[in-house]
N, C-alpha and C positions, 0 to 999 in steps of 0.2 A: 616692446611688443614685437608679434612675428613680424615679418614681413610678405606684404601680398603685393601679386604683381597683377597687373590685368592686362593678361595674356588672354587672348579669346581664340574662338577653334574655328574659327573661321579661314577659308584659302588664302594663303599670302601673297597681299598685291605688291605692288612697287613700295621699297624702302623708300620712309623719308627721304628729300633729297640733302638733306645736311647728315645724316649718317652716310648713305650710299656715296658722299663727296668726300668723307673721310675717310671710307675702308679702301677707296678707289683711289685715293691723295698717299694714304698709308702704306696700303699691301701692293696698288702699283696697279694699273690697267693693263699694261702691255704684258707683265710678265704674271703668267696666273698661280695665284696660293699655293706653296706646296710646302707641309710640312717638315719635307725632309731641308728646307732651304733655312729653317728657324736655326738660330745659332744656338749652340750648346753651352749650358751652363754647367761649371763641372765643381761647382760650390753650393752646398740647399742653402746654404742663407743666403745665396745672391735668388731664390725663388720671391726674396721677399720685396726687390728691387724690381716694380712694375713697370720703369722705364723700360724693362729688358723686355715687354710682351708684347707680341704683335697682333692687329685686330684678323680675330677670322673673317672672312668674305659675305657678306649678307648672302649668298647664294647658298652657303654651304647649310646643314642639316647635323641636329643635335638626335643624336639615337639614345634612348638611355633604357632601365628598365630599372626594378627593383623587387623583391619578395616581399609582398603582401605578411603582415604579422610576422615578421618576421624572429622579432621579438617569442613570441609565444614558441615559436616553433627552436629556436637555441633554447628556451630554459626546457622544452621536452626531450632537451640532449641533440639535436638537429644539426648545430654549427655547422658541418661539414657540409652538409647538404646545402645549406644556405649559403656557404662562401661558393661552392660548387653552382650552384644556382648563377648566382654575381658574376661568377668569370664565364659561363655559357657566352655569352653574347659574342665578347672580346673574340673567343676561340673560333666560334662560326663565321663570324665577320671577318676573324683575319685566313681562314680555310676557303672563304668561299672568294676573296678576290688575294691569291694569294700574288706578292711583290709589291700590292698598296701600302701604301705607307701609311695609316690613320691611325691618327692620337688619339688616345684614352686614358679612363681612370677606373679604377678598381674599389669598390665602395664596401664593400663586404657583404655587403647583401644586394649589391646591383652596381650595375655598369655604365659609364656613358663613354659614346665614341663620338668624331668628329666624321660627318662622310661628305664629302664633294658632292657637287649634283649630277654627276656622269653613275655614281655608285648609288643615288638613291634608294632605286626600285632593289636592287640587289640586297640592300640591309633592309629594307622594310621586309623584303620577304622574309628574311632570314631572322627579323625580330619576330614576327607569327610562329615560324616553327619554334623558335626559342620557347616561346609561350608554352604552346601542347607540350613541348618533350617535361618541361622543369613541372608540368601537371602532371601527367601522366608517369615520367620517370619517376621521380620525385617527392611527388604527392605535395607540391608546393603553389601557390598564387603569385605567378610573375604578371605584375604590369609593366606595358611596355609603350614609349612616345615615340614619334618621329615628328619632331619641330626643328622649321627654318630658322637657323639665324636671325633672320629680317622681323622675324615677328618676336624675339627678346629684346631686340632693338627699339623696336614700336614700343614693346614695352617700358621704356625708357631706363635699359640696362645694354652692357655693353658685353662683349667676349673676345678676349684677349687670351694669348697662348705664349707659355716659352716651351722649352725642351730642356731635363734636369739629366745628365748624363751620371746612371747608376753605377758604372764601369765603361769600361772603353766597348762594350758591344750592347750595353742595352738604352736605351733613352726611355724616360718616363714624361707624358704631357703635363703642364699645371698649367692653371686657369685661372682671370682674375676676370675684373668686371659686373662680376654678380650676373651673367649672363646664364650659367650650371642652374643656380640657384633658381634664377626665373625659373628653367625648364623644367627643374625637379617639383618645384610647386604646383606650376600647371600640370605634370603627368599626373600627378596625387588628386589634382581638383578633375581627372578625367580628359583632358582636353587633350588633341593629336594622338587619341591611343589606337594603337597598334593591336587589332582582334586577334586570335589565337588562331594558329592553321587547323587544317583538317586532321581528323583524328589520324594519330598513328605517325605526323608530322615528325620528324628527326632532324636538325642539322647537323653539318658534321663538323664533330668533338672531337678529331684527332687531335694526338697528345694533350687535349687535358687530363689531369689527374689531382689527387692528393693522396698519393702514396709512403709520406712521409709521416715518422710519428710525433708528434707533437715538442717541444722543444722546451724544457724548464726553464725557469727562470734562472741564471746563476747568481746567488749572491744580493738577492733583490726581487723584482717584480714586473711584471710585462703589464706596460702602461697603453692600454689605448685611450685617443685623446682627439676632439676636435672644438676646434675655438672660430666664433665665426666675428666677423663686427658689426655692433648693430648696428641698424640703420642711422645713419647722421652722423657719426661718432667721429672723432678725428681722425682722420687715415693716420697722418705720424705717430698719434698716441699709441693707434690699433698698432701698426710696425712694432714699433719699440718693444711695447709688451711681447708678440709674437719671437721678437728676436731674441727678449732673453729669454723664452722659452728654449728656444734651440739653444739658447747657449747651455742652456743649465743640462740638457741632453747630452750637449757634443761632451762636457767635463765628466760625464759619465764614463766607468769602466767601457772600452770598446765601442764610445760615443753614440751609445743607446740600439746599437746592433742586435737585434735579437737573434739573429741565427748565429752561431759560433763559422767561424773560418772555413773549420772542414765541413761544413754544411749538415742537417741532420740524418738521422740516423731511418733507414726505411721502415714503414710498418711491415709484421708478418705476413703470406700471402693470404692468410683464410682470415683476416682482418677487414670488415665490414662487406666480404665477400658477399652474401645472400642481398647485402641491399643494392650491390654495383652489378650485378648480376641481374638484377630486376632493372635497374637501370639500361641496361647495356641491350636486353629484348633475348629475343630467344635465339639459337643457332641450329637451322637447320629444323624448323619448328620447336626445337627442345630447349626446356632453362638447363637441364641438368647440365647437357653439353655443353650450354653457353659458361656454366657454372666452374664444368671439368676445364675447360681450354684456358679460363680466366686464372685458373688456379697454376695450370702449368705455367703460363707464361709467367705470373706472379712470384710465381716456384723461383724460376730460373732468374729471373730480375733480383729475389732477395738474394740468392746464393751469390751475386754477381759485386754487389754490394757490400754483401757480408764480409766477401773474403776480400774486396778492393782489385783484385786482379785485371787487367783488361782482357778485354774480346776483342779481337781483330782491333779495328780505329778508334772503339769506344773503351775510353777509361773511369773507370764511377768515380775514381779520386776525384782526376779533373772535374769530373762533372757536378758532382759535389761543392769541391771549391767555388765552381760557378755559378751555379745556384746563392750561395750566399753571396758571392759580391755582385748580381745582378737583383738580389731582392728586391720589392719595393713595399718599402717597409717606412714612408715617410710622402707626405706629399701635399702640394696647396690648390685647392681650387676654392675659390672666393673666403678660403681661409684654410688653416693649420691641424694637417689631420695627420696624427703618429700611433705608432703603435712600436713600441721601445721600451727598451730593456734598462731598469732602471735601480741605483739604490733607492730604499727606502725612503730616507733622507729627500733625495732627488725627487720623488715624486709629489712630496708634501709641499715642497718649497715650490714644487709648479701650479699644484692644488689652490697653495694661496695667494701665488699671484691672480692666476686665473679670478680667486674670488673675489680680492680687493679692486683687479681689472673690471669685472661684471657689477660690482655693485657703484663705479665709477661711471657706468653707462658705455664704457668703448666696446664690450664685448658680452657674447654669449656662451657657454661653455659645457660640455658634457664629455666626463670620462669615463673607465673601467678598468678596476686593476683587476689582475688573472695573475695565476702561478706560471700561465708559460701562453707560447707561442704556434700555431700554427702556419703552415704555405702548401695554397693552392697551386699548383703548375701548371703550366700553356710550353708546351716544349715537344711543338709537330716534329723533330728529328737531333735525336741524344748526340747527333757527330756534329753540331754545331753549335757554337760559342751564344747565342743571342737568343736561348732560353729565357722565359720570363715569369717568376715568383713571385704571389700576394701573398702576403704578409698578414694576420689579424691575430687577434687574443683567443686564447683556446674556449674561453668562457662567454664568448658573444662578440668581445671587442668591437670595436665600429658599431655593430647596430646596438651594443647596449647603451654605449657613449651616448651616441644619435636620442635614444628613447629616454635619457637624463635631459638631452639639450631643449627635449620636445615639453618635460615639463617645467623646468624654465618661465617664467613671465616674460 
């Protein structure tokens, strides 16, 4: 059965004093939270060792959001819009307090972040304008939460964090505890939601994009996949299974990498132009304008790529390559969610663990195989290395998965 939490919408008073004695015994009174202090894991299947996670602060504040039917709107051809959608948040939140260091994750159709409580008011607001732009841009239903820590805890779930290091300049958040999972339930049942700003509301979306064109499969098939454990189940059992999953991954040609080395290949500039242009507002009262400017610049970015040549300190090779080895294209919060490049063989053999796991009681499970690969990009300035790329299925991935796991007993 699902799991429900009873999380309620009511203002969060003082933590129990047996959690508030642990996060304070664990994370340290004197010295306060800071993400960038969590130690780097630079193995994903050490994600699966939750010795290594440390608790967040009861103080601290879960932001998350997600695109309403999401579903309906990838099988009308949408995906793009809807991975675009999911990575809004991230992009605003990291634009609007820029040098914060705050962990997230990347859902494919919505986002959650970690914010302190000095950054509160700052993402609330900035969760409102997210709302109007992804309506109005977009033609999309973003729902969006702002809940305290303290009150998943009440819940009687916890939240724990490590740091999975993609390459040497990007880190990615994972989360154990079933604390996500509170949040994400309670956003869905309405609770802590975040109203939509005033019309005409924008955050600022510098360097996101999806300007890349979609990436085949080589030799196989782009697996999206999440596996969660059910309630009660044996943690060790849930492990074990999880891990040979990854193993059966890493044996894979290029250890389930869906973007190739040199990274992919750009779309054309008058490629989905009319919709990112309505997107983007008018220039100077005019779309045409906004239309014409969008095309030069796009102009001069494919030529830039096409031919691989540098401009001044920017080189596309490099950048290229960095995009792929910064992907994030795999990742666990309160379970195992990939999106991987896989033989055929590979994916069957995960299918049925996954089912003899599920019908064993340790697990829940929902995939989606696609012929290839998309990435969303968050990369406010091409001359630096710490670019950051989501990863999903070209054919829905993550939310088609998610809308498998939903029907599920």
């Amino acid at each position: 059965m699902p799991v429900h939490y009873a999380l309620t919408d009511a203002e969060p008073g003082p933590a129990s004093p047996t959690c508030q004695q642990m996060a304070q015994a664990e994370a340290g009174v004197s010295a306060p939270f800071r993400y960038a202090d969590v130690p780097r894991l630079t193995r994903f299947s050490d994600v699966l060792d939750e010795t290594r996670y440390v608790p967040v602060p009861n103080t601290w504040w879960i932001a998350l959001c997600d695109v309403v039917m999401s579903t309906r709107a990838i099988e009308d051809g949408r995906y793009r819009s809807v991975n675009i959608a999911g990575a809004a948040l991230i992009t605003a939140v990291s634009n609007s307090l820029p040098g914060a260091d705050l962990p997230f994750v990347f859902g494919g159709d919505g986002a959650t972040l970690l914010v302190p409580p000095e950054h509160r008011d700052t993402v609330e607001a900035v969760l409102a304008e997210t709302v109007t732009w992804v309506r109005e841009a977009l033609g999309l239903d973003l729902r969006a939460a702002l809940i305290p820590v303290s009150a998943v805890r009440k819940a009687g779930q916890d939240l724990r964090i490590a740091r999975y290091a993609a390459s040497a300049h990007v880190d990615y958040a994972m989360f154990a505890g079933g604390g996500l999972s509170c949040a994400d339930a309670a956003m869905k049942r309405g609770l802590h939601a975040i109203p939509a700003g005033p019309a005409g509301a924008k955050p600022d979306l510098t360097g996101l994009s999806c300007r890349f064109e979609a990436v085949p499969a080589q030799d196989g098939l782009i697996l999206s996949l999440i596996a969660l454990p059910r309630e009660g189940a044996d943690r060790e059992a849930v492990l074990a299974i999880l891990g040979a999953i990854l193993a059966e991954v890493d044996a894979s040609p290029g250890m389930g990498r869906p973007l190739p080395e040199s990274g992919p290949s750009m779309r054309t500039p008058w490629s989905g132009l009319l919709a990112d242009a309505r997107a983007e507002g008018t220039l100077a009262g005019s779309r045409f304008l906004r239309g014409a400017a969008m095309f030069v610049t796009r102009g001069a970015a494919f030529a830039l790529f096409s031919l691989g040549l540098p401009f001044g300190r920017f080189s596309p090779r490099r950048y290229r390559r960095r995009l792929a080895a910064n992907a994030d294209f795999r990742k666990y919060d309160d379970g195992l969610r990939l999106t991987v490049a896989c033989p055929l063989a590979t994916a069957d053999r995960i299918e049925s663990r996954l089912a003899v796991a599920q019908e064993a009681g340790l697990v829940r499970y929902g995939l989606h195989r696609q012929d290839a690969a998309v990435v969303t990009c968050v990369s406010p300035s091409v001359l630096r290395d710490d670019h950051v790329h989501f990863v999903d299925g070209a054919d829905g991935g993550y939310a088609r998965a998610a809308a498998m796991l939903k029907r599920r007993p």
